[in-house]
C-alpha positions in Angstrom: -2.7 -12.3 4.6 -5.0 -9.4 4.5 -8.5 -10.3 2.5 -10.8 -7.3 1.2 -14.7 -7.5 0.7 -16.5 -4.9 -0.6 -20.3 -3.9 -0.9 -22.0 -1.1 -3.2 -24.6 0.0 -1.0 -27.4 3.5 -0.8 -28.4 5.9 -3.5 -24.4 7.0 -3.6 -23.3 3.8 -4.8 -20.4 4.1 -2.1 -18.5 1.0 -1.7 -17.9 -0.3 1.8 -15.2 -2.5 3.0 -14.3 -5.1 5.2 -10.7 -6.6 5.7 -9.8 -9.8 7.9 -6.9 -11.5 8.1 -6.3 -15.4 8.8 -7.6 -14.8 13.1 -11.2 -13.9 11.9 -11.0 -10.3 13.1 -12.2 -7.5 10.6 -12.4 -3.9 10.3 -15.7 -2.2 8.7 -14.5 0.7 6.6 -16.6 3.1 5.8 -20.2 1.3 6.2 -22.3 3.5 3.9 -25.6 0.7 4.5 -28.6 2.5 4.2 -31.7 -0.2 4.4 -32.0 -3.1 6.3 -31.6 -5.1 3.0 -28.0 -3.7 2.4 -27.8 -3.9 6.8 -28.5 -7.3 6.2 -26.0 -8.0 3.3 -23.0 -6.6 5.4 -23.4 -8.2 8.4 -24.6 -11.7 6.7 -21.3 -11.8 5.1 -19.9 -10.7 8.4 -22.1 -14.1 10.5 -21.5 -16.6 7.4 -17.0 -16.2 7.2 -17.3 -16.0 11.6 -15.7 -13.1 11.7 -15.5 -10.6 14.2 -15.5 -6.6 14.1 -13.2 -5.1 16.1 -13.0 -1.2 14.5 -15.0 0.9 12.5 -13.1 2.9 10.0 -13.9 5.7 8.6 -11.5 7.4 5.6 -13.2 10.7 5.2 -16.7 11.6 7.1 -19.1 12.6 4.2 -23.0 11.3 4.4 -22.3 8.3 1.6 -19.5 7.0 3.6 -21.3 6.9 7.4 -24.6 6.1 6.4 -24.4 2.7 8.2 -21.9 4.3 11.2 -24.9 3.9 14.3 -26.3 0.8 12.7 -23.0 -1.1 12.9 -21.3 0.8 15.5 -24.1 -0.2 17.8 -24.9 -4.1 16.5 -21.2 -4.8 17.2 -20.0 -2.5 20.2 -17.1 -1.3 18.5 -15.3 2.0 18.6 -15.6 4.3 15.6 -12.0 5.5 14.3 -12.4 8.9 12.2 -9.3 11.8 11.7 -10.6 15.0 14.0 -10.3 17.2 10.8 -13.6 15.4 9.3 -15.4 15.4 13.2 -17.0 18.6 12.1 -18.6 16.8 9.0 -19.3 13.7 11.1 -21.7 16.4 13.8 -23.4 18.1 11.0 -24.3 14.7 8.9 -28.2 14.6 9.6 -28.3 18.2 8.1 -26.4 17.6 5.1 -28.5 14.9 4.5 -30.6 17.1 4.4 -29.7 19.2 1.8 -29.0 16.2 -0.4 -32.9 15.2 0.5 -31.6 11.8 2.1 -31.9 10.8 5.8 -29.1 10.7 7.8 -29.0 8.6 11.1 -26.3 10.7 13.5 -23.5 8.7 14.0 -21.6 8.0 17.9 -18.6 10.4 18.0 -15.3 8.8 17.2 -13.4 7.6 20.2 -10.3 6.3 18.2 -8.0 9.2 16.2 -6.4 8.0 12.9 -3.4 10.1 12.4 -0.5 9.3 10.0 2.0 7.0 11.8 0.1 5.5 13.7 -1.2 2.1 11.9 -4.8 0.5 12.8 -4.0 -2.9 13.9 -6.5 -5.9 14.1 -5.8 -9.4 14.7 -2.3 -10.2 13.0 -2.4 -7.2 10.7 -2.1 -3.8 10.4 -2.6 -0.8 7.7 -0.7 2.2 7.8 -2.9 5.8 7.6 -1.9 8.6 5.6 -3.0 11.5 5.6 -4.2 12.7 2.1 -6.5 15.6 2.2 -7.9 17.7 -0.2 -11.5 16.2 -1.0 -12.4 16.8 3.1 -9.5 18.0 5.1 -9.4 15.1 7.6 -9.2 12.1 4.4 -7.2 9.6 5.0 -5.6 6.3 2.9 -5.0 3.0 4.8 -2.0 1.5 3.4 -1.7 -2.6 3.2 2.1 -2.4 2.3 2.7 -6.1 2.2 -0.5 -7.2 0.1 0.2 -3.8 -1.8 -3.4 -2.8 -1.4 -4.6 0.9 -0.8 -8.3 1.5 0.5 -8.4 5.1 -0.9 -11.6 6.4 -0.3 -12.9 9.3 -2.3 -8.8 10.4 -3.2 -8.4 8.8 -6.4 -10.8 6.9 -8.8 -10.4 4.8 -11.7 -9.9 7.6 -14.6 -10.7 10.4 -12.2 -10.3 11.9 -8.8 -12.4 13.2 -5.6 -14.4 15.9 -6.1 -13.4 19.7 -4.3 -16.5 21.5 -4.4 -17.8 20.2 -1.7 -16.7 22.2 2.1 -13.4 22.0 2.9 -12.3 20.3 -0.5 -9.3 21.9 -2.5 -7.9 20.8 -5.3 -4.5 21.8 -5.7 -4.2 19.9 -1.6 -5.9 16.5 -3.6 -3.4 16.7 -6.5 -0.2 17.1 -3.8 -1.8 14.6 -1.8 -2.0 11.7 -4.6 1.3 12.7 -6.5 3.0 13.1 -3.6 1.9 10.2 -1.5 0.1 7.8 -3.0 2.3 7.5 -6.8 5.3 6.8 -5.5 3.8 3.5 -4.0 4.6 1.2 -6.9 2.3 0.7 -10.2 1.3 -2.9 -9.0 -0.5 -1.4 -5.9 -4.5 -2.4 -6.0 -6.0 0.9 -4.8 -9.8 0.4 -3.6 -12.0 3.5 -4.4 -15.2 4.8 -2.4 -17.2 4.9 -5.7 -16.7 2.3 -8.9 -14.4 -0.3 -9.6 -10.6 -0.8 -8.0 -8.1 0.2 -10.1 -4.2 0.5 -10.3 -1.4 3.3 -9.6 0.1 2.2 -12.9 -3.5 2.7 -14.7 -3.8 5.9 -13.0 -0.6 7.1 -14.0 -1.0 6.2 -17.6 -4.4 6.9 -18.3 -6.2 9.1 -15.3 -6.4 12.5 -16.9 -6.0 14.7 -14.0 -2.6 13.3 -12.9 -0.8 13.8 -16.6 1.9 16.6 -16.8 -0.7 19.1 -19.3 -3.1 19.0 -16.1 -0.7 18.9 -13.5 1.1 21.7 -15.0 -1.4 24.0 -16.2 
């Protein structure tokens, strides 16, 4: 069975992830660590439950969500899996940083393409990838089917959604790719946002104002 930690870490308050299963082994998802103190707070929780990183995840490549991408990628010599839509945003992170008056270590390239189909596996387990673009057009969703669990990203929040004004973001591709894909999952699935508290595809059916029929169909 698949087990999910997350961490609120840097001035984004982006929530980082890490999933292991029953053999110890783990993927890091999204490691927005910023300081050594939050450094330290991932990877003590990582040294205290013996586990041990096989894959660096990344669901969409935005300065919050790869803040920690060196730092981790190089303390635990693991490969860093990104989609090659979002590359471009992983190459220019130091200087959007910038303009957000943060600094931005650059991150390794990616060496391992997530693409829809194709699940990431790590010790007994997997998660499925889906594509669901419209907050950066390489974003992706990774899909626990049997623990119904959805690490989402930035796609959908608790009472909102990700934001489009950023490059590359669109809304009307955000609202296909959550009513289209991620909906039609079940309203028991857990889905884990980037930002704030989990939340449910039943909640977010019911109460999220951007997915009711007077937005959808305005």
């Amino acid at each position: 069975m698949i087990q999910i930690q997350s961490f609120t870490f840097n001035p984004f308050q982006e929530n980082t992830f890490v999933v292991y299963d029953q053999t110890r082994e783990c993927l890091i998802i999204d490691p927005g660590c910023s300081d050594a103190s939050e450094r330290d707070e991932l990877t003590d929780f990582i040294g205290s439950h013996q586990l041990k990183p096989v894959l660096l995840v990344n669901t969409h490549a935005h300065i919050d969500h790869i803040m920690g991408n060196a730092y981790i990628a190089g303390k635990y010599g693991i490969p860093i899996a990104l989609n090659d839509l979002d590359l471009p945003l992983l190459l220019h992170a130091r200087e959007h940083g910038l303009a957000f008056g943060v600094h931005v270590e650059s991150s390794p390239e990616p060496t391992v393409k997530l693409e829809e189909g194709k699940p990431v596996r790590f010790g007994e387990s997997s998660l499925d990838v889906w594509h669901t673009p419209g907050h950066s057009p390489g974003s992706v969703c990774l899909v626990d089917t049997n623990g119904k669990n959805v690490i989402g990203g930035d796609v959908l929040f608790r009472g909102s959604i990700g934001r489009t004004d950023l490059p590359g973001g669109d809304l009307e591709t955000l609202l296909t790719s959550i009513t289209d894909k991620l909906l039609p999952l079940g309203n028991d699935f857990t889905v884990y946002s980037g930002h704030g508290p989990a939340t449910s595809i039943g909640e977010e059916k019911t109460h999220n104002p951007f997915l009711q029929p007077t937005f959808l169909n305005r």
